[in-house]
C-alpha positions as CSV (number, residue, x, y, z in Angstrom):
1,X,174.7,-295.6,123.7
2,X,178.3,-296.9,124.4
3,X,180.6,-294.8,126.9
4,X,183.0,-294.5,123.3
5,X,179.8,-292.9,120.8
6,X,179.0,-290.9,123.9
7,X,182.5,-289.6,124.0
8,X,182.4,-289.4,120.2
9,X,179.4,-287.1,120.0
10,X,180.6,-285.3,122.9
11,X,183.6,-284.2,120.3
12,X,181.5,-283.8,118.0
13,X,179.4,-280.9,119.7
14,X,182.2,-279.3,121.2
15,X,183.5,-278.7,117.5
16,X,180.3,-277.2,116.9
17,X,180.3,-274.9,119.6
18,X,183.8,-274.9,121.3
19,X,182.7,-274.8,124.8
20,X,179.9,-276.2,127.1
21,X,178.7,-276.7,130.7
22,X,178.4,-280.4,132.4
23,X,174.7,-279.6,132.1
24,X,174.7,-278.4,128.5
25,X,176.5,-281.8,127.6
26,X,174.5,-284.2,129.9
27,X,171.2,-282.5,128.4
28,X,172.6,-283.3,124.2
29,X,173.8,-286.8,125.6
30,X,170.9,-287.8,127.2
31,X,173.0,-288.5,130.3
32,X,174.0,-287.4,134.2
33,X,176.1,-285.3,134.6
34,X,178.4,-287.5,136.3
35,X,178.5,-289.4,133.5
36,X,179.6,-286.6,131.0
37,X,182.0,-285.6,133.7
38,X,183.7,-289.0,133.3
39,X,183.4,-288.6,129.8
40,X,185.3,-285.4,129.6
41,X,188.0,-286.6,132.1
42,X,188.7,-289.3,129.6
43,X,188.5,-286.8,126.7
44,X,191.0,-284.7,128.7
45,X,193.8,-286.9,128.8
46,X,193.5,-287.7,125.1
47,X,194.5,-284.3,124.4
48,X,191.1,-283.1,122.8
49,X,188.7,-281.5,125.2
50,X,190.3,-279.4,128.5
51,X,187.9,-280.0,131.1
52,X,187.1,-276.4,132.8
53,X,185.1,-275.1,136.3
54,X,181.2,-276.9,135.2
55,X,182.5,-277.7,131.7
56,X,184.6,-278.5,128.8
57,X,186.1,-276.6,126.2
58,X,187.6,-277.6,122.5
59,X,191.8,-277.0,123.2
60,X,192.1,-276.8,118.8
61,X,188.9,-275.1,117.3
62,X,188.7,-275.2,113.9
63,X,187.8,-272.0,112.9
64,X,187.4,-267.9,113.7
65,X,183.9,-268.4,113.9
66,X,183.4,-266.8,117.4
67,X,187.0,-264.5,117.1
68,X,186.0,-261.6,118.6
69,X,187.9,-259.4,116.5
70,X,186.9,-261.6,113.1
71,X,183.4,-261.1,114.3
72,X,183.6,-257.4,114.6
73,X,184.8,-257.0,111.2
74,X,181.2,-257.8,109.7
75,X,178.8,-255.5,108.8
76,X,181.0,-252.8,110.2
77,X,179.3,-249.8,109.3
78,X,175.7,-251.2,110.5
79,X,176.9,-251.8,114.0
80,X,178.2,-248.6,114.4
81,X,174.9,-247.3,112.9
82,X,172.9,-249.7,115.3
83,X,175.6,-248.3,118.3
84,X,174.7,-244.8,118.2
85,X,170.8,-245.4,117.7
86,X,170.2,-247.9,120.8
87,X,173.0,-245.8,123.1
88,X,170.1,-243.1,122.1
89,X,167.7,-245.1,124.2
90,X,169.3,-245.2,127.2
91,X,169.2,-242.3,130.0
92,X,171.7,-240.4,131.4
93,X,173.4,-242.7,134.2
94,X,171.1,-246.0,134.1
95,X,172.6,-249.3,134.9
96,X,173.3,-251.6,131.6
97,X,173.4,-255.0,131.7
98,X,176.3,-255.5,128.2
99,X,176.0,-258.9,126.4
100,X,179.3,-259.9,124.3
101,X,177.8,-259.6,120.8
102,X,180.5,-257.5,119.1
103,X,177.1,-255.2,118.0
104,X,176.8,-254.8,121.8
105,X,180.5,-253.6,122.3
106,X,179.4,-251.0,119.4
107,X,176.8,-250.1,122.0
108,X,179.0,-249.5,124.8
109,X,181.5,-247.3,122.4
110,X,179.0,-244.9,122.1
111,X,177.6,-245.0,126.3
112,X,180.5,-242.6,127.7
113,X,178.8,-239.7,127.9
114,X,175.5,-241.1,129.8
115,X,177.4,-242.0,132.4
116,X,175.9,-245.5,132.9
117,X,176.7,-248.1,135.8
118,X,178.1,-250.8,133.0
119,X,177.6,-254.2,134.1
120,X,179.1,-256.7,131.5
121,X,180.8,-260.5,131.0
122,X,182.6,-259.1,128.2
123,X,186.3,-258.4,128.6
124,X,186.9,-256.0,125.3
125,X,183.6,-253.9,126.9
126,X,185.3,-253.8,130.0
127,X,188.5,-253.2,128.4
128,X,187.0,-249.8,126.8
129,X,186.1,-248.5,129.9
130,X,188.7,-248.9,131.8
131,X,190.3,-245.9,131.4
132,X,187.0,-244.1,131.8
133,X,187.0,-242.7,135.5
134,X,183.1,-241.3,134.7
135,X,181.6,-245.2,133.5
136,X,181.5,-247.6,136.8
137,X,182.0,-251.2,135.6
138,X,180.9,-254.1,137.2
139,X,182.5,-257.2,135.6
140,X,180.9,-261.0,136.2
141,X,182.6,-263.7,137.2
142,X,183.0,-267.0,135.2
143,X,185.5,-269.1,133.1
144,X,187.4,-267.1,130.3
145,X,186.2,-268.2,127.1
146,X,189.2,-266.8,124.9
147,X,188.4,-266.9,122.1
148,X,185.5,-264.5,122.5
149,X,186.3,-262.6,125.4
150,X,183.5,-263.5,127.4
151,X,183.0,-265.2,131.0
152,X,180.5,-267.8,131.2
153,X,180.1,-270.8,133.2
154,X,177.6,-271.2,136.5
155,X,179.8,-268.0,138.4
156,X,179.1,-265.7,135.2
157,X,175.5,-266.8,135.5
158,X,174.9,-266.5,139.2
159,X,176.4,-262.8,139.2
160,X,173.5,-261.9,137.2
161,X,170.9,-263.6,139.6
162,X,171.8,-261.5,142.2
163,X,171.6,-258.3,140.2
164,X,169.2,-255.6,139.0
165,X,169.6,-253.6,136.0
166,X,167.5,-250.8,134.1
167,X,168.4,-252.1,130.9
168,X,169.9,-254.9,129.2
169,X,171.5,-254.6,125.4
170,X,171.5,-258.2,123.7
171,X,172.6,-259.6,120.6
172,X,171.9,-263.0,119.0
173,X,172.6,-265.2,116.1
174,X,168.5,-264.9,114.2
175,X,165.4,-263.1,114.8
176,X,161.5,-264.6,113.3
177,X,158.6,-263.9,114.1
178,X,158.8,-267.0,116.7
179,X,161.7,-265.4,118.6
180,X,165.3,-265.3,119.0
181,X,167.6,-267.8,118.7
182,X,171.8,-267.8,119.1
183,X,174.3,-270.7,118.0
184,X,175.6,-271.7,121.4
185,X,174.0,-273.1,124.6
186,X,176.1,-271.4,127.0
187,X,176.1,-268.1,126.3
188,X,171.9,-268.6,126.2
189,X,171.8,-269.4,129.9
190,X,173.8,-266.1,130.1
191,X,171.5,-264.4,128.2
192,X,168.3,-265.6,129.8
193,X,169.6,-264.5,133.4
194,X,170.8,-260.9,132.1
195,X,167.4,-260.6,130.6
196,X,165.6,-261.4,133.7
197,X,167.9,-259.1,135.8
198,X,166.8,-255.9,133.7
199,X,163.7,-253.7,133.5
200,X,164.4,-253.7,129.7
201,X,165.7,-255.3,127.3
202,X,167.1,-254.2,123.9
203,X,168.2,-256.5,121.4
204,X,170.7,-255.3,118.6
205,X,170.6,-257.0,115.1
206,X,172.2,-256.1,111.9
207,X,169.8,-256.9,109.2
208,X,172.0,-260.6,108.2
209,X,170.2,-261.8,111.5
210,X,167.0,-260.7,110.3
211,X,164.2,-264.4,108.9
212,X,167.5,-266.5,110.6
213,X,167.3,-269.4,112.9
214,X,170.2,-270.4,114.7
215,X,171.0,-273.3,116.6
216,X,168.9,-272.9,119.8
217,X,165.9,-270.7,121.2
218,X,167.3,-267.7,123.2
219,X,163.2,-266.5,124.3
220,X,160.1,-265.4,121.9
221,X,159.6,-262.3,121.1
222,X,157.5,-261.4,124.3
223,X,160.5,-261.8,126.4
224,X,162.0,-258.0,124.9
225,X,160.8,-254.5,124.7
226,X,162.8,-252.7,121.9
227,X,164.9,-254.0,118.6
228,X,167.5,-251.7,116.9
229,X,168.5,-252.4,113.6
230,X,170.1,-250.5,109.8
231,X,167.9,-250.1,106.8
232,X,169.1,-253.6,105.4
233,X,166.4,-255.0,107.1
234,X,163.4,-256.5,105.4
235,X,160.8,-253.9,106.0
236,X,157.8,-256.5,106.3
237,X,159.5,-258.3,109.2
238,X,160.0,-254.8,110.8
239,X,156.2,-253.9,110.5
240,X,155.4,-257.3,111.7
241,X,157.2,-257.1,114.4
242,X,155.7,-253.5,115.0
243,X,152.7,-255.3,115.2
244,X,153.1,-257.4,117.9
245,X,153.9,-254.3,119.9
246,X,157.8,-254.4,119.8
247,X,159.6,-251.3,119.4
248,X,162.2,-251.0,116.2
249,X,164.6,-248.5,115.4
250,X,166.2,-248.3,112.1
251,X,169.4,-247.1,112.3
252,X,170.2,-244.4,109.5
């Protein structure tokens, strides 16, 4: 592959999913990560890509895909629903690990009164609390991802290596009966270290996510404890997944 397709496809997958890590990039491009690092300097000063701390983000996406507040306009009601049935799960002043799914943010509306330790890379989750002098917050570092209001990147990943939660509340983009999968690479090696810093983990689907594969595998289904879902969906997945010894609340 020539330095210019390499650069090519590396525009092509930021389009896709807006922002990546060196190692994310090198790993699609088949190549070091000094190489895509070159790559992205180049991109850079074409006006395209804005290199950022271990990776590169898109500086004109194309679409509110991952808007957080076009996001948490879907499905409305059943994330609420889904929010007060998993905030049932958790005990009175746990620690909870917070992904960034807008589901999860439904989650954390509905925590207050359990008093949790909240531990989160999610700006509008630690936005709600923070005028809550009961909820202790403990926000990651990383790179602002703005469009979603998350902090990712090595720093956002490394806070949670170092951490220990009772639970974690998760969201992703599919569920099947071979796991869980979410559309962007970055937010995955998130994911995967909040999950193994937590005794627990809860993952939060509306029923659209329910027989859907997304881009890339987040873990099987052996890596989770509990599910929390509404009554939209499919009720022979939900036994199924019953049967494998997962936990699943519908959410009334």
């Amino acid at each position: 592959m020539t330095p210019e397709e390499r650069q090519q496809r590396i525009e092509q997958y930021l389009q896709r999913v807006e922002y990546a890590s060196l190692e994310e990039l090198a790993r699609e491009m088949d190549a070091s990560v000094s190489t895509v690092r070159r790559d992205v300097t180049l991109l850079e000063a074409n006006g395209g890509v804005r290199r950022t701390h271990g990776g590169a983000r898109l500086v004109n996406p194309p679409s509110d895909e991952f808007v957080f507040n076009a996001r948490d306009t879907h499905q409305l009601a059943e994330k609420e629903a889904i929010g007060r049935a998993c905030a049932e799960l958790i005990q009175p002043r746990q620690s909870v690990i917070v992904d960034a799914g807008t589901t999860c943010y439904h989650v954390a509306r509905h925590l207050e009164a359990k008093k949790p330790q909240i531990i989160t890379n999610s700006l509008p989750v630690a936005n709600h609390f923070a005028s809550v002098s009961l909820v202790e917050v403990v926000l990651t570092g990383g790179v602002l991802y703005p469009r979603l209001g998350v902090l990712v990147g090595p720093l956002a990943i490394e806070s949670f290596s170092s951490m220990h939660a009772d639970v974690a509340i998760m969201s992703a983009g599919g569920i099947t009966l071979e796991g869980l999968t979410n559309s962007h690479g970055l937010l995955i090696d998130i994911q995967r270290a909040m999950m193994r810093a937590a005794g627990r983990v809860i993952f939060c689907l509306d029923h659209t996510k329910f027989g859907r594969k997304s881009l890339s595998a987040v873990c099987p289904l052996e890596g989770l404890h509990a599910i929390v879902t509404d009554e939209g969906a499919p009720a022979d997945l939900i036994e199924a997944l019953r049967g494998r010894g997962l936990q699943v609340v519908v959410a009334a």
